[in-house]
C-alpha positions as CSV (number, residue, x, y, z in Angstrom):
1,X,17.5,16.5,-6.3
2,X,14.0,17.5,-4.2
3,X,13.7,16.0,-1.1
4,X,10.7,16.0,1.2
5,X,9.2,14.9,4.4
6,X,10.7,13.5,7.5
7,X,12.7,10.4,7.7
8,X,10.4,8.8,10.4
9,X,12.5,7.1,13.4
10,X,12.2,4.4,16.1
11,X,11.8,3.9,19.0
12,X,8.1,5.8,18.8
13,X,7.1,7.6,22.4
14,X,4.7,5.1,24.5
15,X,1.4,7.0,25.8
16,X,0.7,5.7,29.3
17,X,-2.2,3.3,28.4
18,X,-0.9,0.8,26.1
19,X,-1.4,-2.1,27.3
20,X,1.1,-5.1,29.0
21,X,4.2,-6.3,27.5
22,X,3.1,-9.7,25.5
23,X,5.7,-12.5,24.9
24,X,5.5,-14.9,22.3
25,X,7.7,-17.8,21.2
26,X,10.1,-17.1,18.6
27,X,9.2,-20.0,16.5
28,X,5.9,-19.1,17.1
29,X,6.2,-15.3,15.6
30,X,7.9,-17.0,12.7
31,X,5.0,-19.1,11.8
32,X,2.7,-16.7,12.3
33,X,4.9,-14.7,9.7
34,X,4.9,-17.1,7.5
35,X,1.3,-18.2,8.0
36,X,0.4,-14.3,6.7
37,X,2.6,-14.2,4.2
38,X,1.5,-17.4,2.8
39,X,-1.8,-16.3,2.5
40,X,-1.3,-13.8,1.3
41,X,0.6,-14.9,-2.1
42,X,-2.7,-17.2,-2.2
43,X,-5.4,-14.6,-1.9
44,X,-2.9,-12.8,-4.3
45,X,-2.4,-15.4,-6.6
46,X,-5.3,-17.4,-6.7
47,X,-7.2,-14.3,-7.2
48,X,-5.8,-12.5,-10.0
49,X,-8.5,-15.0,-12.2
50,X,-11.2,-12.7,-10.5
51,X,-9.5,-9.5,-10.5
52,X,-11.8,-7.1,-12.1
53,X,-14.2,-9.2,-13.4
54,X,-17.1,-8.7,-10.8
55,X,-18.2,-5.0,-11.3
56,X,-22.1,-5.3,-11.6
57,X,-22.6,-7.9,-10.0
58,X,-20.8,-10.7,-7.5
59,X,-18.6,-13.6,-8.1
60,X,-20.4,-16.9,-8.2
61,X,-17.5,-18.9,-6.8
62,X,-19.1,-21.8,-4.6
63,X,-15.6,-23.9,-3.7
64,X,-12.1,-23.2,-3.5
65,X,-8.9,-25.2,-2.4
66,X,-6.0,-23.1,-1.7
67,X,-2.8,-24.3,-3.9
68,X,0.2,-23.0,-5.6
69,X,1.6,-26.4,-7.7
70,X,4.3,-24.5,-9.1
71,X,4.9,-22.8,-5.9
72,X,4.6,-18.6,-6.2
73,X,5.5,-16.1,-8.6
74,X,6.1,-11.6,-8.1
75,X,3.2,-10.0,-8.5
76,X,2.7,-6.2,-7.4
77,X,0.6,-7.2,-4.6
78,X,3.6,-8.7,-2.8
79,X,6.8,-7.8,-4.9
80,X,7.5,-4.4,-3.9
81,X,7.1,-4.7,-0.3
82,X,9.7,-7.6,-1.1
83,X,12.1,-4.9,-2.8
84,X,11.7,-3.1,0.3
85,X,12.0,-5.8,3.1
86,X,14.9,-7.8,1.2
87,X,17.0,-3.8,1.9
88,X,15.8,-3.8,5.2
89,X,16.8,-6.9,5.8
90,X,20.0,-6.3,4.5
91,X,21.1,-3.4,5.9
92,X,19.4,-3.2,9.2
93,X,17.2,-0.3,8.7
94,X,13.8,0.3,8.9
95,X,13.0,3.2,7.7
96,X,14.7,3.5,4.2
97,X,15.7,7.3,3.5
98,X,13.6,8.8,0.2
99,X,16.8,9.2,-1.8
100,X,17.9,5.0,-1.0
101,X,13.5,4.4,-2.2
102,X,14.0,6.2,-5.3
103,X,17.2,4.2,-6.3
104,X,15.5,1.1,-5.3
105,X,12.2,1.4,-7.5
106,X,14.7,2.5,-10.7
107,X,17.2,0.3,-10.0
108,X,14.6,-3.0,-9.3
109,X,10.8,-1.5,-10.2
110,X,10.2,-0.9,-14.2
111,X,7.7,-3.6,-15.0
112,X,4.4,-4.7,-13.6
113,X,3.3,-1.8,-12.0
114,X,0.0,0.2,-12.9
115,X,-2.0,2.9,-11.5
116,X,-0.6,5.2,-8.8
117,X,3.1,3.5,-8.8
118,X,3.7,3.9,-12.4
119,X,2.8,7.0,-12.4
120,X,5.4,7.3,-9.7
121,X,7.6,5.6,-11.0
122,X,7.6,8.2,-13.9
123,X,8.0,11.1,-11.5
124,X,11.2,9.5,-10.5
125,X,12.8,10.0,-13.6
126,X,12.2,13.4,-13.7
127,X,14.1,13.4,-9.7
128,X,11.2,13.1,-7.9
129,X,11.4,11.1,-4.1
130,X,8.8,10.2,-1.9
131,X,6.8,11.7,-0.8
132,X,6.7,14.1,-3.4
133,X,5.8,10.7,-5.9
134,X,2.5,10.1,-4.5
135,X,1.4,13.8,-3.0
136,X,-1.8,14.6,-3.9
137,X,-1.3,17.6,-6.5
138,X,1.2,15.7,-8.4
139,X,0.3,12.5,-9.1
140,X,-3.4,12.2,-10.1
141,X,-4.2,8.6,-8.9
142,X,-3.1,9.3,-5.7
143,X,-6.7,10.0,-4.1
144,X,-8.1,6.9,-4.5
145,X,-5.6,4.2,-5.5
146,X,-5.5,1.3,-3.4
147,X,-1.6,1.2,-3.8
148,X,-1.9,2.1,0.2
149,X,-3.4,-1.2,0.7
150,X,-1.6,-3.6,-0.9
151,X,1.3,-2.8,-0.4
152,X,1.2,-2.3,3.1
153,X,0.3,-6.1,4.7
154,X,4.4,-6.5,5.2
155,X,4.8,-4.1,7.8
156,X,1.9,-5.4,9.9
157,X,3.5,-8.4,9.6
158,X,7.0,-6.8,10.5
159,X,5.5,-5.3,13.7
160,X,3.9,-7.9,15.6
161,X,1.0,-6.4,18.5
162,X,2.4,-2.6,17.5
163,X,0.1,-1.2,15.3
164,X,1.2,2.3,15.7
165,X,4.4,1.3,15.0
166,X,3.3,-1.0,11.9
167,X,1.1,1.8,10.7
168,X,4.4,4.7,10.7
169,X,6.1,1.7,8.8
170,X,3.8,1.3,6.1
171,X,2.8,4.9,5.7
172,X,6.5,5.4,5.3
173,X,6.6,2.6,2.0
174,X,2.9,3.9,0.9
175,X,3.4,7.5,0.7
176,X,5.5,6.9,-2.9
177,X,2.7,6.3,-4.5
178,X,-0.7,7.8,-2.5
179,X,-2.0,10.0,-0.1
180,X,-5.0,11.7,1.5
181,X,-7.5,9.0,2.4
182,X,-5.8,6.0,0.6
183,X,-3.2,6.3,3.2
184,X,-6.0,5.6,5.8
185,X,-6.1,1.9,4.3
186,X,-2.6,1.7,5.3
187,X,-3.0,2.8,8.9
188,X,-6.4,0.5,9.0
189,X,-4.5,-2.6,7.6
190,X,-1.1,-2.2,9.6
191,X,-3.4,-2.0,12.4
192,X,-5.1,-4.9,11.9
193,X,-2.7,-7.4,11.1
194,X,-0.4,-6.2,13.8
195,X,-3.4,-6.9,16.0
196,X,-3.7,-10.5,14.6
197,X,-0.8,-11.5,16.5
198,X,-2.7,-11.2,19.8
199,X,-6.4,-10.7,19.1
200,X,-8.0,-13.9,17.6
201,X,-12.0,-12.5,16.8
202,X,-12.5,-10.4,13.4
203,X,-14.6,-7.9,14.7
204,X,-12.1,-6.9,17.4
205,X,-9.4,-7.1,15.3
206,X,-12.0,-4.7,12.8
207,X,-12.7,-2.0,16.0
208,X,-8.4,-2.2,16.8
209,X,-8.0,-0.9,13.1
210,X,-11.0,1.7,13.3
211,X,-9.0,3.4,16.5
212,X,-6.0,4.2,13.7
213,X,-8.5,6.1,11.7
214,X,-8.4,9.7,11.6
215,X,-12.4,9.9,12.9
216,X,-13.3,11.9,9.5
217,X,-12.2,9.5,7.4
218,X,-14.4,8.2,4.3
219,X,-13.3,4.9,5.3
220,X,-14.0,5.2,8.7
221,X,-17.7,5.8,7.2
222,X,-17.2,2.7,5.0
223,X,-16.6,0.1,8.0
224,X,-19.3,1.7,9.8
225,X,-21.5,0.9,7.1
226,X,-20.0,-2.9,6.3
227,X,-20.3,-3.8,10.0
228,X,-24.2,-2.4,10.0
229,X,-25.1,-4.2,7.4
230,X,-23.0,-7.6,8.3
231,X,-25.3,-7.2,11.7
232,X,-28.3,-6.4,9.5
233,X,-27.9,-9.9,6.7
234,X,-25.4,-11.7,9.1
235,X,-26.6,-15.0,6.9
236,X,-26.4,-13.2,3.5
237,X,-23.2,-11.5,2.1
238,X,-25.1,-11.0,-1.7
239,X,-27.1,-8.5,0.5
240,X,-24.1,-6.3,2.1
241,X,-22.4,-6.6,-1.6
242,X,-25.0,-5.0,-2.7
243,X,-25.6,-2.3,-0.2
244,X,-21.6,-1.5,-0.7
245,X,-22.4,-1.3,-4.6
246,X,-25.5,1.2,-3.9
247,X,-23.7,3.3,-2.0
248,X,-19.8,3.4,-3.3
249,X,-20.0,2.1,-6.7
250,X,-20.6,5.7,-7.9
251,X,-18.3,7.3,-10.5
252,X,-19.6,6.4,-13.8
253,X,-17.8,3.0,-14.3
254,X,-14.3,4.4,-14.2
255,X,-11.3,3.4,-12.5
256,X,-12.1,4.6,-9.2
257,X,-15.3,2.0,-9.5
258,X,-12.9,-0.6,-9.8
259,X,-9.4,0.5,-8.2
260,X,-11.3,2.8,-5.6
261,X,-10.2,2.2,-2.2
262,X,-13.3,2.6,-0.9
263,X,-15.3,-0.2,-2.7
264,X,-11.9,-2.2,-1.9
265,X,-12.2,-1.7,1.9
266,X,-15.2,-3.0,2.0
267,X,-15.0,-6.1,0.2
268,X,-11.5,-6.7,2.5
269,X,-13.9,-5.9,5.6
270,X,-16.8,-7.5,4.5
271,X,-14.7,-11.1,3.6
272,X,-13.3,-11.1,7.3
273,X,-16.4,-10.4,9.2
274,X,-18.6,-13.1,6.8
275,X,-15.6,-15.5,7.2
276,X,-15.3,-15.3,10.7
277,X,-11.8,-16.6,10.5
278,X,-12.1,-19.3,8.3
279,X,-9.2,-18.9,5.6
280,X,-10.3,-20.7,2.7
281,X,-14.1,-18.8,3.5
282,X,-12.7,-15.7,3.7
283,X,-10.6,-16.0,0.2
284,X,-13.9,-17.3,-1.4
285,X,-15.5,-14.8,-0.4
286,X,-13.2,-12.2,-0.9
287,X,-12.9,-13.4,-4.7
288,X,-16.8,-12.7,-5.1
289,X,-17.0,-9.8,-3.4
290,X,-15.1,-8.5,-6.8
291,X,-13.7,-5.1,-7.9
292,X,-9.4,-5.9,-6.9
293,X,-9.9,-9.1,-5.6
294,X,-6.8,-10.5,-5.8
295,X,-5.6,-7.6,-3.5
296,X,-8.7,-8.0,-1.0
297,X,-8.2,-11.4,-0.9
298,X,-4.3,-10.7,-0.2
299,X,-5.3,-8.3,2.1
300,X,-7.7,-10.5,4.2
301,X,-5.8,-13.7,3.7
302,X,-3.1,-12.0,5.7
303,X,-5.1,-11.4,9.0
304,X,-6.2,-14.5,8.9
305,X,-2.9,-16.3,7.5
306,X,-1.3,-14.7,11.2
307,X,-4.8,-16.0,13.1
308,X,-4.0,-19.4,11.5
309,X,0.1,-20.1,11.0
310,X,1.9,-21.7,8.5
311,X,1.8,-25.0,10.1
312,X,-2.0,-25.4,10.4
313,X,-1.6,-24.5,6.8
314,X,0.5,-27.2,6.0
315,X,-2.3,-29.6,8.2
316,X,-4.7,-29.0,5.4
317,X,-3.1,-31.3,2.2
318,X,-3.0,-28.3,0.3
319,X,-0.7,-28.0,-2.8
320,X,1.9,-25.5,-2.3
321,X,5.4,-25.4,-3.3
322,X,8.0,-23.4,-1.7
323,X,9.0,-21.1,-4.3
324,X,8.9,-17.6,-4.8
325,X,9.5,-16.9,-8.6
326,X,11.0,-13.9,-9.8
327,X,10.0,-12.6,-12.7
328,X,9.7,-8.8,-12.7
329,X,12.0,-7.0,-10.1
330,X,14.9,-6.0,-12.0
331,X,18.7,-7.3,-10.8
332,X,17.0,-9.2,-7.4
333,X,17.0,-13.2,-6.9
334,X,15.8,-15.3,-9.6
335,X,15.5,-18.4,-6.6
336,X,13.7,-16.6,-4.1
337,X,11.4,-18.8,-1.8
338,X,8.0,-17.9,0.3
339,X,9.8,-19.0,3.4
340,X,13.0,-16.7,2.3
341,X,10.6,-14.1,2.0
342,X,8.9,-15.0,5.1
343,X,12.4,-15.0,7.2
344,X,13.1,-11.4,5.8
345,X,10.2,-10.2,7.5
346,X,10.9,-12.0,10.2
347,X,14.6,-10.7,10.5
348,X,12.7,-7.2,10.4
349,X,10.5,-8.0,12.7
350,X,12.9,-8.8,15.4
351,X,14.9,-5.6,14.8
352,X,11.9,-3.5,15.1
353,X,10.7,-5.7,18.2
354,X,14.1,-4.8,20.0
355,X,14.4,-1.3,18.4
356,X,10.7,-0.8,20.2
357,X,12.1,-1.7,23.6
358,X,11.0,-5.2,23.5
359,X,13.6,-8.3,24.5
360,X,14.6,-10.8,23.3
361,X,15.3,-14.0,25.5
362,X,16.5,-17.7,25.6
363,X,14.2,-20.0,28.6
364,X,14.9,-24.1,28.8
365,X,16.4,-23.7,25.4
366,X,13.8,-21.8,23.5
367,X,13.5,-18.0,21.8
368,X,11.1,-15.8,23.0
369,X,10.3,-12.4,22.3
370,X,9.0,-9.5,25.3
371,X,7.2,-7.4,22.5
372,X,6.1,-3.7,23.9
373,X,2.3,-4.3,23.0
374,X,0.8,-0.4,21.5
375,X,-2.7,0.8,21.8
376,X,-3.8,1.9,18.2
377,X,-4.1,5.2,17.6
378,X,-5.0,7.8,15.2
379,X,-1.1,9.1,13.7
380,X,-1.6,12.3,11.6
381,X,-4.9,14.6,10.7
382,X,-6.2,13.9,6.6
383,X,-5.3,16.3,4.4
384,X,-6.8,18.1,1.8
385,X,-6.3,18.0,-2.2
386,X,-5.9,22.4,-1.6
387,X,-3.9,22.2,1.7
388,X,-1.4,19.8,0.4
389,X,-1.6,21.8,-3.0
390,X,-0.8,25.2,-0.6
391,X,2.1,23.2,1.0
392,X,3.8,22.4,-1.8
393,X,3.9,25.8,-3.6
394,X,5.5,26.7,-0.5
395,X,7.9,23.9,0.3
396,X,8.9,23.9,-4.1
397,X,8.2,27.2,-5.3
398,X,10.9,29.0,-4.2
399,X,13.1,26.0,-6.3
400,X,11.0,26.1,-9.7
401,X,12.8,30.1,-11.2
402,X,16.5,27.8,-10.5
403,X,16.2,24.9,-12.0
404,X,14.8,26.8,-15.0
405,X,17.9,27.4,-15.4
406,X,19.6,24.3,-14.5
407,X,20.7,20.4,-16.4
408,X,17.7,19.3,-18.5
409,X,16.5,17.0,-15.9
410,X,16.2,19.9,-13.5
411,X,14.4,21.8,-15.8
412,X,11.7,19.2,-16.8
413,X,11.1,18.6,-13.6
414,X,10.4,22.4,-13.0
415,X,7.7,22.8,-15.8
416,X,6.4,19.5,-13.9
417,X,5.7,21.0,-11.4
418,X,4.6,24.5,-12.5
419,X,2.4,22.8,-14.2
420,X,0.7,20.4,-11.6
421,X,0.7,23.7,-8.8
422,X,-0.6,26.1,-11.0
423,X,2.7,28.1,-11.0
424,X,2.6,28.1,-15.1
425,X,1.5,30.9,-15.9
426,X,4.0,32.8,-13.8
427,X,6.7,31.2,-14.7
428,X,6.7,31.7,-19.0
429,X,5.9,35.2,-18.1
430,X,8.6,35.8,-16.1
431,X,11.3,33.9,-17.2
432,X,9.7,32.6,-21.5
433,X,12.7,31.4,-22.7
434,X,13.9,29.5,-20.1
435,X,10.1,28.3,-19.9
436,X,10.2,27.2,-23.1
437,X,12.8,25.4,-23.0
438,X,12.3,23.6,-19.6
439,X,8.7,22.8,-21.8
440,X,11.2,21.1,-24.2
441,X,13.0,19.6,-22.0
442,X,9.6,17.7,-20.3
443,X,8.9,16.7,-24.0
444,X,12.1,14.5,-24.2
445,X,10.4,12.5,-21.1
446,X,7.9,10.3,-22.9
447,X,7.1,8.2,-19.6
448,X,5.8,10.9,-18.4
449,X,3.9,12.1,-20.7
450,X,1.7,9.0,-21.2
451,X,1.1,8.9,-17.5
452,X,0.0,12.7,-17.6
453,X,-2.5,11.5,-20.8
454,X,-3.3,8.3,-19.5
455,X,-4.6,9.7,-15.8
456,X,-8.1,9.7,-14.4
457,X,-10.4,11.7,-14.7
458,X,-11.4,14.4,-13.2
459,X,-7.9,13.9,-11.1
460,X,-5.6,14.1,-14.0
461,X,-7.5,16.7,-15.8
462,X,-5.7,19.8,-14.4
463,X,-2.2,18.8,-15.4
464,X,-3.4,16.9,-18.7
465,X,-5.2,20.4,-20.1
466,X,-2.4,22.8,-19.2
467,X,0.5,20.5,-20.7
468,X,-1.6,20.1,-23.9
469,X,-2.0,24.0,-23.4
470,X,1.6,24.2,-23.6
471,X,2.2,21.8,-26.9
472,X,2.4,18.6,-25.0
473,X,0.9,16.2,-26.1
474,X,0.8,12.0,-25.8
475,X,3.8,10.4,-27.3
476,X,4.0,7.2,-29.8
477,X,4.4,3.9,-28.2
């Protein structure tokens, strides 16, 4: 079994200027939970009829009532952070080790995922853990997949006015699937809806997540852009959906013009700033801002779910049913509801409050919480497709020559990842038999071979053309 990266651990150091300690009501953190979570399973849910289906042009959605008359169901946008959170929940820790994540998504993850988490998904069978699942060389969707948004909005929610710390808890959960700048959506996100729970205006809750950006960041160029051109058509969003179409709609109609995390920020960014905190305007115009917008409407819906709270939410006569409706995580509750789901995070939440040096305390009968309030900050330089490359050759090579020579799994995970390095070539000429017959092996692994003929291009071109090189090819479904 390969293992890689650092378990991550709390408490976090403080730097001297974060700012005062904040206390909030228990019952008030709880609906404020709730009240993001909540919205977003409606941004989710009622989106999914838009998803993908404004490319060229915006949504022409002119009213919307939030409602969910058969209550919720899972949905990818909110069911793996759900895997996650229900074992966190249940056994106290935060910070999941790669080999526990791994069992999890085999164990409870085989259906309804897509993109960058199927293809990790894939690499698990062959042994892979995070972070090796979502590295750049080795899984091609990882450069641009907006896995690292949604399914991040949990751990904002789990670490209530500490974005840093929300932001080392979602990279943590994102990093199976993605990497480079798609994990800057994570640290933006966390950030922002960890800010929700003591900043109430968009655009400062906008500049708290732009401090968590590593300053080179595309996306750090993308909301520069969104809030220039909010200020420059503050009464027209048509005209920003167009400038963000001009500019990042620019790959030839493939994936990344659709799944792209770029175009995906923006719309996210763009529906908060032209909602200005008004839920059900934000979801609207989330949905016609297009490309994924059930997941920017998730994403959005959450900020403003924690500005709002669940029991405004229930003020409005809307038609929502508490349930939570499982159907596609293996062996987990059939009965869960959105308010179980919402007290897991909550459970979380209080754990990571009290882990972070917060309190917790009882006054004329009522809960509070003292919550260490964090500065956002930048976590971790971006890396590059060839550094990350360079570091993995160093951190695997020296592992590829044994398990040639090792169980099959071993050695299909070894021409795996000769070929995604480049190590290939060295290896059959060196050591052909066992190369051949690690080659095999791979063969006998037809998940992974559709994802390797199934990737993007021009990502998945480099591993697709030297497996074909080697007699791979796609198997029958």
């Amino acid at each position: 079994m390969i293992l890689a990266g650092l378990l991550l651990s709390l408490p976090l150091p403080r730097p001297v200027d974060d700012p005062p300690a904040v206390e909030i009501a228990a019952d008030v953190l709880e609906d404020r939970i709730h009240g993001g979570l909540l919205a977003q399973i409606l941004g989710n849910l009622n989106g999914l009829p838009h998803e993908f289906k404004y490319i060229e042009e915006p949504g022409r959605v002119e009213s919307y009532t939030p409602a969910l008359p058969e209550g919720a169901r899972t949905d990818d946008d909110t069911d793996i952070e759900w895997v996650y959170l229900h074992e966190m929940a249940r056994t106290g820790e935060i910070f999941l080790p790669p080999g526990r994540v791994r069992e999890l998504w085999r164990t409870h993850i085989n259906k309804g995922i897509w993109c960058a988490n199927l293809y990790a998904r894939c690499l698990m069978d062959l042994g892979l853990e995070p972070p090796l699942t979502g590295r750049l060389p080795l899984n091609p969707w990882a450069s641009f997949n907006i896995s690292g948004q949604f399914v991040s909005e949990c751990f904002g929610l789990a670490a209530p006015a500490m974005p840093r710390t929300a932001s080392r808890i979602g990279l943590h959960y994102t990093r199976t699937a993605v990497d480079g700048e798609p994990l800057q959506a994570t640290r933006l996100f966390c950030t922002m809806i960890a800010s929700a729970f003591v900043e109430a205006d968009p655009r400062k809750i906008l500049e708290a997540g732009l401090a968590a950006l590593d300053p080179s960041s595309a996306l750090a160029a993308v909301a520069a852009d969104v809030r220039r051109w909010r200020d420059e058509h503050p009464g027209d969003w048509r005209a920003c959906r167009f400038k963000v179409k001009e500019k990042y709609q620019r790959h030839g109609g493939g994936m990344r013009d659709r799944n792209g995390h770029e175009l995906n920020t923006a719309g996210v960014l763009a529906a908060l700033l032209y909602g200005g905190g008004d839920l059900v305007e934000t979801l609207r115009l989330a949905f016609n801002f297009g490309w994924d917008a059930d997941c920017n409407a998730a994403t959005a819906g959450t900020i403003v779910g924690v500005l709002r709270g669940r029991r405004w939410m229930e003020g409005q006569g809307w038609t929502i049913r508490d349930v939570y409706r499982n159907t596609t995580r293996d062996e987990l509750p059939r009965d869960e509801t959105i308010s179980g789901f919402a007290a897991k995070i909550a459970a979380v939440a209080r754990r990571v409050i009290l882990a972070q040096g917060g309190e917790e305390r009882v006054r004329d009968g009522r809960r509070f919480f003292l919550i260490r309030a964090e500065r956002p900050a930048p976590l971790e330089p971006l890396p590059t497709p060839e550094g990350r490359r360079e570091e993995l050759r160093q951190e695997l090579g020296p592992g590829l020559e044994r398990d040639l020579k090792g169980a099959a799994q071993d050695r299909a995970r070894a021409a795996y990842l000769a070929i995604a390095l480049g190590e290939a070539d060295r290896l059959a000429a060196a050591h052909p038999s066992d190369w051949a017959a690690a080659v095999e092996a791979l063969g006998r692994f037809p998940g992974v071979l559709r994802a390797i003929f199934d990737a993007p291009r021009p990502f998945g071109d480099r591993i697709r053309e030297r497996a074909a090189a080697e007699g791979l090819g796609r198997p029958p479904k």
